[in-house]
KEFIBA-71202 format. One record per residue (C-alpha): residue in one letter; residue number from 1; y, x, z. Coordinates in steps of 0.25 Angstrom, whole numbers, always signed. Example, Ala and Ser with C-alpha at 12.3 -4.5 7.8 and 13.67 -1.06 7.14 Angstrom:
+-------+--------+-------+-------+-------+
! balum ! kolvex !     y !     x !     z !
+-------+--------+-------+-------+-------+
!     A !      1 !   -18 !   +49 !   +31 !
!     S !      2 !    -4 !   +55 !   +29 !
+-------+--------+-------+-------+-------+
This chain:
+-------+--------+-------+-------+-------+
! balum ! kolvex !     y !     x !     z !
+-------+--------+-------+-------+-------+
!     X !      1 !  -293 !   -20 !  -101 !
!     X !      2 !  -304 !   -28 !   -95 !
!     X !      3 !  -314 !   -29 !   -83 !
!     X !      4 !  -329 !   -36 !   -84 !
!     X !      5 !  -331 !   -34 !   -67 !
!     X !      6 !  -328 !   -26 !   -53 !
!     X !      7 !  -333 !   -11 !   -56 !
!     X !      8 !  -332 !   -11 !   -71 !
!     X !      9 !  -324 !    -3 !   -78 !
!     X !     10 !  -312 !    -8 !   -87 !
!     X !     11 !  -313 !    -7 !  -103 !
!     X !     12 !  -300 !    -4 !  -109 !
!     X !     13 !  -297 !   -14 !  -122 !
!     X !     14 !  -286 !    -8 !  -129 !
!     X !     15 !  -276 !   -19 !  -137 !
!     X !     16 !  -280 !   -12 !  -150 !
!     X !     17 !  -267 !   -20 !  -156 !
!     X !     18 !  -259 !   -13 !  -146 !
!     X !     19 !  -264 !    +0 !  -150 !
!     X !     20 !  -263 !    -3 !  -163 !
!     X !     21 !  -248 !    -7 !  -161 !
!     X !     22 !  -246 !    +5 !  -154 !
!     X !     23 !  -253 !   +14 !  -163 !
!     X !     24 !  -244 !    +8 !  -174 !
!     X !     25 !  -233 !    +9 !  -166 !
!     X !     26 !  -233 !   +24 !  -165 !
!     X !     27 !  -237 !   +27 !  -178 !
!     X !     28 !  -226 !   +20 !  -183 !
!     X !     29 !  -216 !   +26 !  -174 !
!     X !     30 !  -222 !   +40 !  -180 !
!     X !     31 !  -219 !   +36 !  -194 !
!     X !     32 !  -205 !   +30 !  -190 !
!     X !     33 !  -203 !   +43 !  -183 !
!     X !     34 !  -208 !   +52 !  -197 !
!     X !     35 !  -200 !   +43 !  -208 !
!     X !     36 !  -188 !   +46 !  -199 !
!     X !     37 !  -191 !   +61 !  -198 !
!     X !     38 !  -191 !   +62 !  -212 !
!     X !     39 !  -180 !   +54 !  -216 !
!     X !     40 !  -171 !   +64 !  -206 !
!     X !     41 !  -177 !   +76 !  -212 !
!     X !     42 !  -179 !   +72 !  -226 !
!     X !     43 !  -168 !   +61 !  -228 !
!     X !     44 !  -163 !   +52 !  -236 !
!     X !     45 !  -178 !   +50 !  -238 !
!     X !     46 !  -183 !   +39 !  -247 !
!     X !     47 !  -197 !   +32 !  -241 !
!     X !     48 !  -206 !   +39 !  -252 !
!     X !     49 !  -203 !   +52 !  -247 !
!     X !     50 !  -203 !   +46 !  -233 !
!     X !     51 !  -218 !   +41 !  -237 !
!     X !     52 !  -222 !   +56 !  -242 !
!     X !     53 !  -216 !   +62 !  -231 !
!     X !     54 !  -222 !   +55 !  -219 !
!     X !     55 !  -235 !   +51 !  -225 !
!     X !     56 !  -232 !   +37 !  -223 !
!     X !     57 !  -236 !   +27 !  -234 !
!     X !     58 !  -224 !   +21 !  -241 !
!     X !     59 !  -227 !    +7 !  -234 !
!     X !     60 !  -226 !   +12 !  -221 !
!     X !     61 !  -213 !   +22 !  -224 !
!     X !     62 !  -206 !    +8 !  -231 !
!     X !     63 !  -207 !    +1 !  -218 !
!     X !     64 !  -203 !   +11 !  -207 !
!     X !     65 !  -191 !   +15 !  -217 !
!     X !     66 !  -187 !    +0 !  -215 !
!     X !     67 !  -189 !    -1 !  -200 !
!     X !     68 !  -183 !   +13 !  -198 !
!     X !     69 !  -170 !    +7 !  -208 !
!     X !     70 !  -170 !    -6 !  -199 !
!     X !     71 !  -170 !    +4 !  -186 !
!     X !     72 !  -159 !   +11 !  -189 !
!     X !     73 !  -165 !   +25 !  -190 !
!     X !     74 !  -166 !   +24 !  -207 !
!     X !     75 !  -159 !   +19 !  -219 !
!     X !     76 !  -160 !   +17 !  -232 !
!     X !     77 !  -149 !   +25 !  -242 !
!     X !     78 !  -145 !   +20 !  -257 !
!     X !     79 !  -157 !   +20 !  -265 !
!     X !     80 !  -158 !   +32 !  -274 !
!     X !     81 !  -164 !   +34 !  -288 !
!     X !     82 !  -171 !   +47 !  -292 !
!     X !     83 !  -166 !   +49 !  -306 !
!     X !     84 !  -181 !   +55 !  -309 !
!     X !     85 !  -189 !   +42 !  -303 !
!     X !     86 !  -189 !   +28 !  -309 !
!     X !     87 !  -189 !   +15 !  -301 !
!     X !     88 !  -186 !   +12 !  -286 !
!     X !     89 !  -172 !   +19 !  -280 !
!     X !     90 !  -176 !   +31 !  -269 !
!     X !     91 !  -172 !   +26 !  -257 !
!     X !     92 !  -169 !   +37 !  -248 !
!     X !     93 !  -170 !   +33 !  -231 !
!     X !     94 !  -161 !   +41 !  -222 !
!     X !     95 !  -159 !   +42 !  -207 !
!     X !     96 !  -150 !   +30 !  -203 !
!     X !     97 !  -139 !   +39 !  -195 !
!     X !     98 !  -130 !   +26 !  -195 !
!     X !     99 !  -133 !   +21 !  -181 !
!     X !    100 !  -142 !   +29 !  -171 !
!     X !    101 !  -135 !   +42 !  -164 !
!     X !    102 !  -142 !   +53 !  -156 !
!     X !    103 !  -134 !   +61 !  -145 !
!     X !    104 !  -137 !   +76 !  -142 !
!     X !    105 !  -133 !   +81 !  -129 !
!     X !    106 !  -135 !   +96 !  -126 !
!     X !    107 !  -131 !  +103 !  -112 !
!     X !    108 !  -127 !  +116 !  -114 !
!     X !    109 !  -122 !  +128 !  -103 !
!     X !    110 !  -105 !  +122 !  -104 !
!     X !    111 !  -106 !  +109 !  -113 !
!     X !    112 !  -113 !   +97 !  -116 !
!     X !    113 !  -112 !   +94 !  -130 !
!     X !    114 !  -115 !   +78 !  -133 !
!     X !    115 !  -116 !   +74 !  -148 !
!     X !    116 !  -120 !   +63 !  -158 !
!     X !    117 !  -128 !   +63 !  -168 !
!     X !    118 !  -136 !   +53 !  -178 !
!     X !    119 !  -150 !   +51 !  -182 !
!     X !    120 !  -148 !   +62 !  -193 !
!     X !    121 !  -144 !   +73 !  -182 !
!     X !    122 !  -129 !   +73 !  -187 !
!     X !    123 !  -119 !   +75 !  -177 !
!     X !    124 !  -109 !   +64 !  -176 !
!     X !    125 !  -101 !   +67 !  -164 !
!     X !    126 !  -102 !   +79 !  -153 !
!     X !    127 !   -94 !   +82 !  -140 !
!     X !    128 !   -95 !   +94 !  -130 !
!     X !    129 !   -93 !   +94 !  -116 !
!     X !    130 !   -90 !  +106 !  -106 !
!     X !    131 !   -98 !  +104 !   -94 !
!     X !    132 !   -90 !   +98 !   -83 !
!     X !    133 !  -100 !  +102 !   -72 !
!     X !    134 !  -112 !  +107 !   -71 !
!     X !    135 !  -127 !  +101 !   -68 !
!     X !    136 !  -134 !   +93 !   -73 !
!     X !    137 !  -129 !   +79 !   -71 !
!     X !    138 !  -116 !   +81 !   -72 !
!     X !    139 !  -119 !   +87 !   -86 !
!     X !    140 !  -127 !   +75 !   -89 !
!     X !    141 !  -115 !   +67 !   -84 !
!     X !    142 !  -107 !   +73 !   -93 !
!     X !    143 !  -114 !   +72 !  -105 !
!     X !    144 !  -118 !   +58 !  -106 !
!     X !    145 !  -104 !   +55 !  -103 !
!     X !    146 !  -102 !   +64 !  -116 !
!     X !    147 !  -112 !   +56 !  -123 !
!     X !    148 !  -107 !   +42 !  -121 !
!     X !    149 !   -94 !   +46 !  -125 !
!     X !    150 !  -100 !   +51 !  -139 !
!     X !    151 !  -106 !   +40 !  -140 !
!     X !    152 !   -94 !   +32 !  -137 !
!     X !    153 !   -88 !   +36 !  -148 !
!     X !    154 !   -99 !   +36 !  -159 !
!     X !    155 !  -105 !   +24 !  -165 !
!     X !    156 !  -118 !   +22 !  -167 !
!     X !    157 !  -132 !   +20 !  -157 !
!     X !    158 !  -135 !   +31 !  -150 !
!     X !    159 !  -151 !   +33 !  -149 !
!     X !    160 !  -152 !   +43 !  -138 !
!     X !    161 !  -148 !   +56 !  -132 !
!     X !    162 !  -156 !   +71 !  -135 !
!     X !    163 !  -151 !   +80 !  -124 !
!     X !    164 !  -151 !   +97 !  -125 !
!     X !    165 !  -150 !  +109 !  -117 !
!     X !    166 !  -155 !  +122 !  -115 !
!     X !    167 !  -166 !  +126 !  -107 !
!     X !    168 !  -179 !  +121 !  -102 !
!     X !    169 !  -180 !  +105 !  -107 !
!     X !    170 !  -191 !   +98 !  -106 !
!     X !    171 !  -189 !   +87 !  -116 !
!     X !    172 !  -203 !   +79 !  -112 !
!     X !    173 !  -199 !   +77 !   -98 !
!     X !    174 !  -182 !   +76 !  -100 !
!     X !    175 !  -180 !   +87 !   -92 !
!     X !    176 !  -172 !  +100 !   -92 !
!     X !    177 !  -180 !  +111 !   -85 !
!     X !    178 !  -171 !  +121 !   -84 !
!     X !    179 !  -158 !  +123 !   -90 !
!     X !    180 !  -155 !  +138 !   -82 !
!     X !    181 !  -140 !  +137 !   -88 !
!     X !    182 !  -138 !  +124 !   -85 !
!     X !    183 !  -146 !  +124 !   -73 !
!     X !    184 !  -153 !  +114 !   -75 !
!     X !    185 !  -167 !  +111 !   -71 !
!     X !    186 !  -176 !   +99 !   -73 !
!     X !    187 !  -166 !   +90 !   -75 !
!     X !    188 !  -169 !   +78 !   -82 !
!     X !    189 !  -158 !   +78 !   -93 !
!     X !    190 !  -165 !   +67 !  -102 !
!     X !    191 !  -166 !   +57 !   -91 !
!     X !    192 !  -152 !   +58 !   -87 !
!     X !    193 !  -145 !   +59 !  -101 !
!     X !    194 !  -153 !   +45 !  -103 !
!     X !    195 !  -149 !   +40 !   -92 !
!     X !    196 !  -136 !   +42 !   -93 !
!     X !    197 !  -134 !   +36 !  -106 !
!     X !    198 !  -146 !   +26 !  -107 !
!     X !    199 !  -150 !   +33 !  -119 !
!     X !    200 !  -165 !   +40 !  -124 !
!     X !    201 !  -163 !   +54 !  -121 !
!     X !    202 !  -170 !   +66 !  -125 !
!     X !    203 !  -169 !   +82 !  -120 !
!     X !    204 !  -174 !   +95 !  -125 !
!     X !    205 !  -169 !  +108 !  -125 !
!     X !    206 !  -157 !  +112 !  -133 !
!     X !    207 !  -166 !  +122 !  -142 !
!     X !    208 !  -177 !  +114 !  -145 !
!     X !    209 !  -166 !  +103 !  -147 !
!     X !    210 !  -161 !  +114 !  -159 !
!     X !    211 !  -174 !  +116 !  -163 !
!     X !    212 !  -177 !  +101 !  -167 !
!     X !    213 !  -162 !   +98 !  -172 !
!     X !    214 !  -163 !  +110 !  -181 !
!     X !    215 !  -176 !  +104 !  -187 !
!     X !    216 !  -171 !   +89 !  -187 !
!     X !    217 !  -156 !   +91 !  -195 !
!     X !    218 !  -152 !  +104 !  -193 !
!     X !    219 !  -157 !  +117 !  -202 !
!     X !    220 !  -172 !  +118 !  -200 !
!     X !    221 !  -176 !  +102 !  -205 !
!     X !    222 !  -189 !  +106 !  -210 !
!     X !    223 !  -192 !  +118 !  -202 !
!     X !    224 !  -206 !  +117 !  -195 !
!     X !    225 !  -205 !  +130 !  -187 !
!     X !    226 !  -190 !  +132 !  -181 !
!     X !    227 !  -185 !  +138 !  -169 !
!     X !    228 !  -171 !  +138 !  -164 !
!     X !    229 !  -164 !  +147 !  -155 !
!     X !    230 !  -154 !  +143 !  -147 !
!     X !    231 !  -144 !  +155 !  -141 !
!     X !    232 !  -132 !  +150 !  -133 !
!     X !    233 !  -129 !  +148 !  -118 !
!     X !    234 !  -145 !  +146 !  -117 !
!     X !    235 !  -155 !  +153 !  -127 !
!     X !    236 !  -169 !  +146 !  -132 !
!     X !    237 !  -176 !  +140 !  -145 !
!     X !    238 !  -181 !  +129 !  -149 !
!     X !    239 !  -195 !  +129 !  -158 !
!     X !    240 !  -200 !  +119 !  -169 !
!     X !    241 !  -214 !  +123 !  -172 !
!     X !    242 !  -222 !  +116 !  -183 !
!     X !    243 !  -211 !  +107 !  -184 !
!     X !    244 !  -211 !  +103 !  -169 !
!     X !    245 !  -202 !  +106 !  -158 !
!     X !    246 !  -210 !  +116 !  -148 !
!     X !    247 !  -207 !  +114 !  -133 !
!     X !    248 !  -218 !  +120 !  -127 !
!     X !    249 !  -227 !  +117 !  -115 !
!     X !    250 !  -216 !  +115 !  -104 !
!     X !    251 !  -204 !  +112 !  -115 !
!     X !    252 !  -199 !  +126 !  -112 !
!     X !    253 !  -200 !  +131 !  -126 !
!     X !    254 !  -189 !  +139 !  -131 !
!     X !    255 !  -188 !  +147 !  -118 !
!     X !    256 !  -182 !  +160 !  -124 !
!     X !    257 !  -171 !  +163 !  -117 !
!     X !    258 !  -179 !  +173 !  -111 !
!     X !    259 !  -185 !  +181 !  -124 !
!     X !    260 !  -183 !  +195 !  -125 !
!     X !    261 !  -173 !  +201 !  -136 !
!     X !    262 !  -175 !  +213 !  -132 !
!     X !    263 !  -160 !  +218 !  -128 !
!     X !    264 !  -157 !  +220 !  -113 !
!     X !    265 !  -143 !  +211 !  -108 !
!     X !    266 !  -135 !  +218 !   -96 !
!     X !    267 !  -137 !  +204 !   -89 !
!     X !    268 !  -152 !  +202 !   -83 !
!     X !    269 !  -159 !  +189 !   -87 !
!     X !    270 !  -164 !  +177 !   -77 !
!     X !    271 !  -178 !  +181 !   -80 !
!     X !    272 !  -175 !  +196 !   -77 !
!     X !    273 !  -174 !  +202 !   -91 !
!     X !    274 !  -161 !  +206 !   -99 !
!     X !    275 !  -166 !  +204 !  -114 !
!     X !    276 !  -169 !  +189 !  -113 !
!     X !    277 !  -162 !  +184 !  -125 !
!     X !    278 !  -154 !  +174 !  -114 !
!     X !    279 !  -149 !  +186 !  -105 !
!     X !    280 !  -144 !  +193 !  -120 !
!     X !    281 !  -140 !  +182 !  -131 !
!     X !    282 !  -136 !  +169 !  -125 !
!     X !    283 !  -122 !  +164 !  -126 !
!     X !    284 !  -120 !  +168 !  -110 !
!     X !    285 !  -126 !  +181 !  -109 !
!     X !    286 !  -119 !  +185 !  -123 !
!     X !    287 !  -103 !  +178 !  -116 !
!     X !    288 !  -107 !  +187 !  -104 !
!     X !    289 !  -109 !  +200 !  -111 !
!     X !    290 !   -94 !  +196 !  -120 !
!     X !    291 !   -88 !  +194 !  -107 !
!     X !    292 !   -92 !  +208 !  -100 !
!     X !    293 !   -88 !  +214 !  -113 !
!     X !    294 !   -74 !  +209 !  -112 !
!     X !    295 !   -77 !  +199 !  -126 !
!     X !    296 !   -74 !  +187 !  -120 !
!     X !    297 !   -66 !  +182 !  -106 !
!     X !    298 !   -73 !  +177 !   -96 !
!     X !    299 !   -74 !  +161 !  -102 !
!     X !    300 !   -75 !  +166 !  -116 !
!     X !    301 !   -86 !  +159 !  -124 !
!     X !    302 !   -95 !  +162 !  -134 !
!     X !    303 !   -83 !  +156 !  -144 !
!     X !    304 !   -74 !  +166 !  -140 !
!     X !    305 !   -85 !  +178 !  -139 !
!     X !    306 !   -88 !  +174 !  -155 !
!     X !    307 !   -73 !  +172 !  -159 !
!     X !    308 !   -70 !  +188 !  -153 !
!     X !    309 !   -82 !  +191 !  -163 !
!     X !    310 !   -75 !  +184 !  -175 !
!     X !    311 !   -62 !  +190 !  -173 !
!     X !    312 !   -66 !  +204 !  -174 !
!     X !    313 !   -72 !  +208 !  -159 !
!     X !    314 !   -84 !  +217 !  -163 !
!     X !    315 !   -87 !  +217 !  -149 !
!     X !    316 !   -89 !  +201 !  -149 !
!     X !    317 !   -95 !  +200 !  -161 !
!     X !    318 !  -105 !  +213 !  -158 !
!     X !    319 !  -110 !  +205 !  -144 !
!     X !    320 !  -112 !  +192 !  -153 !
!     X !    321 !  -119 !  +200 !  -164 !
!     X !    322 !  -129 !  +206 !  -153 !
!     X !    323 !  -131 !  +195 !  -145 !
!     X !    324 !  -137 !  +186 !  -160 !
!     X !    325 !  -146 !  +200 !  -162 !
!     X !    326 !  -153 !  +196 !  -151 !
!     X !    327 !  -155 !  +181 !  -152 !
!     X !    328 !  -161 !  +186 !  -167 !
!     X !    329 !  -171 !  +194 !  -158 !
!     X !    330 !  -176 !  +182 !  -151 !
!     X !    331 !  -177 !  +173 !  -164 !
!     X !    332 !  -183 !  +183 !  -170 !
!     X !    333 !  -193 !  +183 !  -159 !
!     X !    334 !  -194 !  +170 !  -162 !
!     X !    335 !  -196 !  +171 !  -177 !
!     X !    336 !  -207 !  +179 !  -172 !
!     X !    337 !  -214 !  +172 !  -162 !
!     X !    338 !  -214 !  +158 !  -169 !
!     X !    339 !  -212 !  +162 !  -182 !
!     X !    340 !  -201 !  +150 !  -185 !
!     X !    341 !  -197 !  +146 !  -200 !
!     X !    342 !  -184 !  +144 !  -194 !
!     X !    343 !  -176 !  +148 !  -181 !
!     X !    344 !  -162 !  +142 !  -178 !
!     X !    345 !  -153 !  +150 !  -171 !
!     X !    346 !  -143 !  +142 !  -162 !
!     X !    347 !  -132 !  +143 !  -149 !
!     X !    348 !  -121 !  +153 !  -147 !
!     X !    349 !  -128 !  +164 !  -154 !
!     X !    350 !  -125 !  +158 !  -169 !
!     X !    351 !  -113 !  +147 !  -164 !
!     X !    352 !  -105 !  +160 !  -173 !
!     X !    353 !  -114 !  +159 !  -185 !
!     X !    354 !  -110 !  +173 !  -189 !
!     X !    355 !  -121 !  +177 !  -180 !
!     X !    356 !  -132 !  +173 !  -185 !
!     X !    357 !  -135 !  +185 !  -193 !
!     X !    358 !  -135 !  +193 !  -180 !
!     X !    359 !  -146 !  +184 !  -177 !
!     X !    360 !  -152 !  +186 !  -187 !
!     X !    361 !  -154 !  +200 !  -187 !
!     X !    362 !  -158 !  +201 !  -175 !
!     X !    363 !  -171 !  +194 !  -177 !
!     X !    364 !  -173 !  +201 !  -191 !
!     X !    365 !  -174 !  +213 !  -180 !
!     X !    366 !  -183 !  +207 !  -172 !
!     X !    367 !  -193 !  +202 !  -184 !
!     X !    368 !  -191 !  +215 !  -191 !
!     X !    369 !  -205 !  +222 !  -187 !
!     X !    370 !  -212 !  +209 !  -185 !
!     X !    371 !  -214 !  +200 !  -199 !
!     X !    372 !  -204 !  +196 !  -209 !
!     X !    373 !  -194 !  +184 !  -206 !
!     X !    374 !  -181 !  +180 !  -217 !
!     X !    375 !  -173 !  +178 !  -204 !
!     X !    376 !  -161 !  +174 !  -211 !
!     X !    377 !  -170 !  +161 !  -214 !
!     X !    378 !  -175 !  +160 !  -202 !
!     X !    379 !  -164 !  +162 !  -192 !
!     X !    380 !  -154 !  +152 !  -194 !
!     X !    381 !  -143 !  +145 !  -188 !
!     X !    382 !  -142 !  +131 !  -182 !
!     X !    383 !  -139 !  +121 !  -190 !
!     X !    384 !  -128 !  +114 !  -180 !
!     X !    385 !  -120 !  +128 !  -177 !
!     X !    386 !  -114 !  +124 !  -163 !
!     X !    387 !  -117 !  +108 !  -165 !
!     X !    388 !  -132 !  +111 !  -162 !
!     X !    389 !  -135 !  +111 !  -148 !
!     X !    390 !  -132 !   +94 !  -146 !
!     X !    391 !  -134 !   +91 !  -160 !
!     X !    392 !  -149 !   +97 !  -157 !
!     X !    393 !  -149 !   +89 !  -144 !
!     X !    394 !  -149 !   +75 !  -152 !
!     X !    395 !  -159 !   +81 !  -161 !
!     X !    396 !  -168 !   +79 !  -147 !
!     X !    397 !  -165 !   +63 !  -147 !
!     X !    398 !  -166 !   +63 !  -163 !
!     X !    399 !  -181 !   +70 !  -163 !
!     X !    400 !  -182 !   +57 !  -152 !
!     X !    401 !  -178 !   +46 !  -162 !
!     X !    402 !  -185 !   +52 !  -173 !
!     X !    403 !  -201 !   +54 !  -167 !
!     X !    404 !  -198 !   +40 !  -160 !
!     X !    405 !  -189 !   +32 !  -167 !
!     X !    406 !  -191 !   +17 !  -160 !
!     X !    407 !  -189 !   +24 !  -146 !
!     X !    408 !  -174 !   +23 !  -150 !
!     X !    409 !  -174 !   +12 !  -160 !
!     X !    410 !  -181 !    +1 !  -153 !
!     X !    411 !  -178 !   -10 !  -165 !
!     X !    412 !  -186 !    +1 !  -174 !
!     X !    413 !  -197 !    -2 !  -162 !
!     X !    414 !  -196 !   -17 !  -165 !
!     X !    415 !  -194 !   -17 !  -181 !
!     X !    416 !  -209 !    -9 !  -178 !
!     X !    417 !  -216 !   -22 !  -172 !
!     X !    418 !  -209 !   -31 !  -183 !
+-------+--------+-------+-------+-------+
């Protein structure tokens, strides 16, 4: 920036060698960020395909394959050779899952569930803990004690921390903006779970958290269009529209606690109504309506309510069926509103897979005057059964490390100026 006199204005002369740097910089960081995406979706991946895949010349795939191997984030397997092609070994690349750990926390309604997991989303070690207060910082408290225990105990360098829960998250600003069970609002989760254990954090809602670990490694990998539905102690979805995760203008997305399913409850719902799909399917309204009926005791669980079912209790097994009716309705709905290839059914309502079918059927109900849908290929179960809720929290942190590798890395950083 420069001067001639007093009253003249100031002419900007940019550095064009920075800008150049920092041009080169970003795009680099987006094709780090593609060749690793690839490699977790279509691994072990030699760099040919790398090349055809991304777009990138082979030149450009060659070198970021051998920062990315020096990092730590890739490695190179044995060499294969194709029986049908001649000359050079296939040398396939694969996500390095040797070192770097992720940690999925989720806070649920009596537990917080820590876990561990590598870069390739699996599940090395997990641990649940019954609240012993309530509020949010002794439940904070509690869990990054969890958490450095786990990682006490597990080798390997831990990358960062993806945080779930149900409700209103805003994962832009950090916070949780309303957690009505939990009775949380605007609490700044990501900052404290940092803070606590000096370590990147990331939040978002556990059904958007679904949502992306079902699309990263669970069983919608190449599904560009997905919702999943989450029905437990909380009820809401999650949405992956055109292959990106839709949280809407305020991150309250997925709000559908409230959709009508068009069957009146004896209980009257906070926003005044009684067929909200809350009021009628979720895991406490359903343990209510077992208790009145005499089906469980007073602390029974949702366990207990499906073990009467298995051992013969029609009456059990007739409020279980009913109550996966109804959350049919509402994916159906949702089949019908977003028209989804895929929608994931997860939470209390399917942790008894057997009731699936029921859920199924009731969103053949619902679709039946409306257009033709094969909902027994769209309606499907979680991949991670009762695993799901942390396991999808780490995804959070994961979808981190894999749009902006170096953040994490820093040597990757410095291997880029080399």
């Amino acid at each position: 920036m420069t001067s001639t006199s007093p009253g003249e204005s100031w002419t900007i002369r940019p550095d064009r060698g920075r800008l150049r740097s920092a041009q080169q910089y970003d795009l680099r960081e987006q094709n780090c960020s593609a060749i690793l995406r690839t490699a977790m979706r279509r691994g072990p991946i030699a760099r040919s395909e790398l090349s055809g895949l991304t777009g990138m010349a082979t030149g450009t795939v060659t070198r970021l394959t051998s920062l990315l191997c020096e990092a730590g984030l890739l490695r190179e397997l044995p060499a294969e050779q194709e029986h049908s092609a001649p000359g050079r070994p296939r040398t396939p690349m694969a996500i390095d899952d040797r070192e770097f750990r992720v940690v999925g926390v989720h806070f649920g309604l009596r537990r917080t569930t820590v876990c561990l997991l590598d870069l390739r989303g699996r599940l090395l070690a997990e641990t649940r803990l019954p609240h012993r207060r309530r509020g949010f910082e002794p439940l904070v408290a509690q869990a990054v004690e969890g958490i450095q225990e786990l990682i006490a105990q597990a080798p390997g360098r831990i990358l960062g921390v993806g945080a779930s829960t149900g409700g209103w998250v805003d994962r832009e600003a950090g916070l949780v903006r309303d957690h009505r069970v939990l009775r949380w609002h605007d609490v700044p989760l990501r900052d404290a779970l940092a803070d606590g254990l000096a370590l990147p954090a990331e939040v978002d809602s556990s059904f958007r958290a679904l949502a992306m670990a079902e699309r990263w490694f669970g069983g919608a990998q190449d599904v560009d269009d997905l919702v999943s539905l989450f029905v437990g102690n909380v009820v809401g979805a999650g949405f992956v529209l055109a292959g990106q995760v839709f949280r809407g203008f305020r991150a309250a997305a997925g709000t559908v606690d409230h959709l009508s399913v068009g069957v009146p409850a004896a209980e009257v719902c906070t926003c005044g109504r009684r067929d909200c799909l809350h009021v009628v399917a979720s895991d406490l309204a359903l343990l209510a309506r077992a208790r009145r009926a005499g089906l469980i005791g007073a602390r029974g669980t949702l366990e207990h309510l499906v073990q009467a079912a298995r051992t013969g209790d029609a009456a059990a097994d007739a409020l279980l069926v009913g109550r996966a009716e109804l959350v049919g309705t509402a994916a159906g709905a949702l089949v019908d509103m977003l028209d989804p290839e895929v929608v994931v059914v997860s939470g209390g309502v399917v942790d008894a897979p057997e009731y699936l079918p029921a859920v199924q059927r009731g969103a053949r109900a619902y679709l039946r005057d409306k257009r033709p849908v094969d909902v027994e290929s769209v309606v499907r179960l979680s991949a991670f059964g009762t695993d799901g809720v942390a396991v999808s929290a780490a995804s959070v942190i994961l979808d981190r490390i894999y749009a902006a590798p170096s953040e994490f890395v820093p040597s990757l950083l410095e291997l880029r100026y080399g």
